[in-house]
N, C-alpha and C positions, 0 to 999 in steps of 0.2 A: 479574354477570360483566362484567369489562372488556371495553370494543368494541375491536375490532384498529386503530381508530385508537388510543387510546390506550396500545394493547401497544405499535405501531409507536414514539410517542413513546418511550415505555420505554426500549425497545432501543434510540434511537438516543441518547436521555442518556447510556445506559451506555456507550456507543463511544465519547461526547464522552469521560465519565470516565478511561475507559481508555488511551485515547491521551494523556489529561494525564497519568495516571500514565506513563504508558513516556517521556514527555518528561521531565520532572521527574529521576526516578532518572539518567535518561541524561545527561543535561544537568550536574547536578551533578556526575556521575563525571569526566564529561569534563572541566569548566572549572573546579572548584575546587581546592583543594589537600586539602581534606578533607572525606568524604562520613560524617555521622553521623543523616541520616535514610533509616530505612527505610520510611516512611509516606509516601503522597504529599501533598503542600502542597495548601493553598488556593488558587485561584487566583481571583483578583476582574477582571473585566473590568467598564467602563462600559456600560452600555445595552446591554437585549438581551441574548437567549439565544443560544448557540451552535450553530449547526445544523450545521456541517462542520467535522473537525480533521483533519490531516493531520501527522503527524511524520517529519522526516529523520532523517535522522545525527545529527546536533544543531541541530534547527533545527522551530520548528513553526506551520503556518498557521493561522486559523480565519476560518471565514468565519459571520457575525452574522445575524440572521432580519430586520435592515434591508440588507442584502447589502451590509455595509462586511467590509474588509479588515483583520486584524490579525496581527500577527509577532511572535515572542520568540525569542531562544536565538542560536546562535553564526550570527554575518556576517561571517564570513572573504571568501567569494566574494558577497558582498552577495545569498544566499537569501532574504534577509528581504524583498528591495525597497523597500527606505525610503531609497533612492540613496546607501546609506553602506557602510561594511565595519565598522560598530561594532555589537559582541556588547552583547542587549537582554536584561538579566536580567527585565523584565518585559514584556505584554503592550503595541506599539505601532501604531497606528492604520497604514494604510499609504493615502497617498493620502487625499482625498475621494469619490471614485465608491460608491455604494453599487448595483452592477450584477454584484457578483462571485456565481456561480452553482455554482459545483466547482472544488477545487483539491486538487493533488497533489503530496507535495514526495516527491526522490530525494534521493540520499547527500547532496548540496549543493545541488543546485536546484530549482527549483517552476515548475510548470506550473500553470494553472487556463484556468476558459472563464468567461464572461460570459454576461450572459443576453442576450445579442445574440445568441449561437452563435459570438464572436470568440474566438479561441486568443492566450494571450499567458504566458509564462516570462520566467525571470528568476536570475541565481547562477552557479554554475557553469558555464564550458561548455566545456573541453578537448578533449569527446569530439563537441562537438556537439549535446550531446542538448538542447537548448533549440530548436532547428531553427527561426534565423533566419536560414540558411546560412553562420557563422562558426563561430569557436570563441573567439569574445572575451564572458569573462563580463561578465554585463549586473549593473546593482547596482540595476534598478528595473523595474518591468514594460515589456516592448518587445513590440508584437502580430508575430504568426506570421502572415504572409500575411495577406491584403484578406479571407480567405472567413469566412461567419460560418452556418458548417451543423457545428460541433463538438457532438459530441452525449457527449462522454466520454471518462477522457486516467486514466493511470494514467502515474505516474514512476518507473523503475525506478535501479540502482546507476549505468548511464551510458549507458543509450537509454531513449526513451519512448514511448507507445506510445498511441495515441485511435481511437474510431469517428467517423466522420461519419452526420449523421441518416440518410443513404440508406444506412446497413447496411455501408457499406467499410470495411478495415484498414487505418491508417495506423502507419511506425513511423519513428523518427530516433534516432543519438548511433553509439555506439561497437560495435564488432564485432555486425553483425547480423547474424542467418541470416535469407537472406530473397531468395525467387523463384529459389533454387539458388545461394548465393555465399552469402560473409562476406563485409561491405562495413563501413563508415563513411559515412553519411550526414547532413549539416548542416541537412537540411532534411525536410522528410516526403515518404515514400516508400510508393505504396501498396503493401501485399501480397497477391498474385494480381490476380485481377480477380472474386471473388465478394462477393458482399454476404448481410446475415441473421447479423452477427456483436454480440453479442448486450452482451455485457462480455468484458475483459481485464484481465490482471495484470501488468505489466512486475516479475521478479523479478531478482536479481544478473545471469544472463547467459544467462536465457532469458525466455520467452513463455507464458502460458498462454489462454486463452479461452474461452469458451463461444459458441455459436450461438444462434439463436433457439429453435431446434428443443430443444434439451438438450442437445446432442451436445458433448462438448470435445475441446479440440486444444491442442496442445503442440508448441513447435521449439525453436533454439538451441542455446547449450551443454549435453551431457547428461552429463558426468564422472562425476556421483552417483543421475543417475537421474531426473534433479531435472524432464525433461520428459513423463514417467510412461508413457515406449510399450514399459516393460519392459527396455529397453538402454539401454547407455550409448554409444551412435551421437549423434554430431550431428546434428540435423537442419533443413534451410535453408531446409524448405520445413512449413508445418503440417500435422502429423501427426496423426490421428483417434486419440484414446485411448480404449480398448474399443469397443463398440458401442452401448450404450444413452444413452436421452436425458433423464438426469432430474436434469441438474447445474444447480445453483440456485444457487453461487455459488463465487469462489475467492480466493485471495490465496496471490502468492509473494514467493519471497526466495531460498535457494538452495534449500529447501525447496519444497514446496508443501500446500498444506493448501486443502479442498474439502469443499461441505455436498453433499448434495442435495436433491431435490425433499422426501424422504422425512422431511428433516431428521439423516439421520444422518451420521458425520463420517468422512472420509479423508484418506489422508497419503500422501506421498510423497517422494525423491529422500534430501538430506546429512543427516543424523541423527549427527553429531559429540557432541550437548552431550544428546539424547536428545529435538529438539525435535518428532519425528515422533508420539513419546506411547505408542508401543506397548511401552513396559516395554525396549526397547533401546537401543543407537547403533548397528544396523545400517543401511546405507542402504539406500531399497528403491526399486526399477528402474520400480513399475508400485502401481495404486493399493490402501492396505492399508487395512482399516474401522477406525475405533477404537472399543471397545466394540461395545456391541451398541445402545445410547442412541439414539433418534431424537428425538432435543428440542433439538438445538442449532440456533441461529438465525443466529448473526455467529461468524466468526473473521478473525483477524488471525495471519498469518506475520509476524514479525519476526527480527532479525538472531541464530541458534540460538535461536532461546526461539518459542512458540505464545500466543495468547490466544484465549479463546472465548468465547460467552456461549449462556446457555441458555434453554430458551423459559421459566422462572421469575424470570428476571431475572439470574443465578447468573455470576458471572466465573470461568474457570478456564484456569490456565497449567501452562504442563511445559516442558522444555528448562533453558538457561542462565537462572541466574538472577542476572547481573552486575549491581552495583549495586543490588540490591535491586528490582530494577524489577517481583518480582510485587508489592510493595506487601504483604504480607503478615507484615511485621517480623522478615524471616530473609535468609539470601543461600541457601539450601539449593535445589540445584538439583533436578529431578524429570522421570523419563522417562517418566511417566504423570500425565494429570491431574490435575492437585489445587485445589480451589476457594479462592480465595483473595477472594471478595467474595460474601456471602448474597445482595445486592440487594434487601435489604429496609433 
């Protein structure tokens, strides 16, 4: 029987894979004049395995297991940080430093941390969310503030959002709900004053998180439900979603999609293209199970469409299926799971 190190590896290939596919499909749809692969590409990188991917809008980071830096896809607001605005149809080097630790890219720009604990962004930044206190997009890495206790950053459509190692919420960019206002902030802002906050999800124009404890929370825009406390209230300050505590992981978009401890999967909020998985496009206010399945391990929300992966290795998508981007050699979209990779 595999060791759970070696599952862990497993799953986290299969994320690498995944996220090349939804760049690839995306990528193309977006920058060529004609899209005739439904398959995703090879993609050849020099030295080194890939141990972190992150994809935008159209734009994708990864970070190497010698912790060097690498960028492809579109550099309109210079996301890539290669100090240029030229679109990289291949895999480019960024920098010499090999110290890069996590990174996070939003619709145009990337955040990542260092293994110092230093914060530094880069692309994009109209709304702010890079939180150098401007709004002048940067086209190369520029660090966030002297501190270096970043302990994890998630980049949303146009604020972003990190914990520091002592357990506080931090959040920057464009329309926040946050300590009772909607504001705009250039820089990082903490939220409340408690700490024990555990991970976060910065999706289109809200928040989600988890505690230490299990317990999740949700604020911001709620139009679709998409903050899971049952109504479509705004809300400015984080909200407790139900009562129990055994949320093990999440990711949003305007969507939301969530494991738990138990490993079984739930959904919530805009369900337009059916990316919620429960056989509808109803939206829903507050959190709905899918199936009855407890073996799911990873999911990813993306823009109407789900990805997930199972504890057998098993990829599986539902929602829009633009561009081909389940990789499954159709554009046929799906409001219920449907496996699109055995993992074997």
């Amino acid at each position: 029987m595999r060791s759970i190190r070696t599952r862990r590896i497993v799953y986290s290939a299969i994320t690498v894979i995944l996220i090349l596919m939804l760049t690839y499909v995306y990528f193309v749809d977006k920058l060529s004049t004609r899209d005739d692969s439904r398959f995703p590409a090879e993609f050849v990188m020099p030295g080194g395995a890939l141990v972190m991917v992150s994809a935008g809008q159209v734009h994708t980071m990864a970070i190497q297991e010698d912790g060097s830096l690498w960028a492809w896809g579109n550099n309109e607001y210079g996301q890539l940080g290669d100090g240029t605005t030229t679109n990289r149809s291949i895999p480019i080097l960024i920098g010499t430093e090999k110290n890069w630790a996590s990174i996070s890219t939003g619709a145009d720009s990337t955040i990542a941390i260092k293994t110092d604990g230093s914060l530094w962004a880069w692309g994009c930044n109209d709304f702010g969310q890079l939180g150098d206190g401007t709004k002048t997009d940067r086209h190369a890495p520029i660090q966030i503030g002297t501190e270096k206790n970043w302990a994890s950053i998630s980049a949303g459509w146009t604020h972003s959002v990190a914990i520091k190692t002592d357990g506080s919420l931090w959040v920057w960019g464009y329309d926040l709900y946050i300590n009772g206002m909607s504001t705009t902030q250039t820089s990082p802002v903490r939220v409340g004053n408690t700490t024990g906050w555990a991970s976060v999800s910065a999706g289109h124009s809200h928040t989600i998180a988890i505690k230490s404890d299990g317990s999740l929370w949700g604020w911001g825009l709620n139009h679709y439900g998409e903050t899971g406390d049952g109504t479509t209230t705004e809300r400015y300050t984080p909200v407790r979603i139900g009562n129990t505590t055994d949320w093990a992981s999440i990711s949003a978009s305007q969507h939301t999609v969530a494991i738990k401890t138990d490993g079984s999967l739930w959904v919530w909020g805009y369900n337009i293209a059916g990316q919620l998985g429960d056989g509808t496009t109803t939206n829903r206010h507050a959190p709905v199970q899918i199936g009855t399945e407890k073996n799911w391990v990873s999911v990813f929300a993306g823009n109407n469409c789900t990805f997930a992966i199972k504890t057998n290795g098993s990829l599986w998508a539902w929602g829009a299926n633009r561009g081909a981007r389940f990789g499954n050699g159709t554009f046929n979209a799906s409001h219920i799971p449907i496996e699109v990779w055995s993992g074997q």
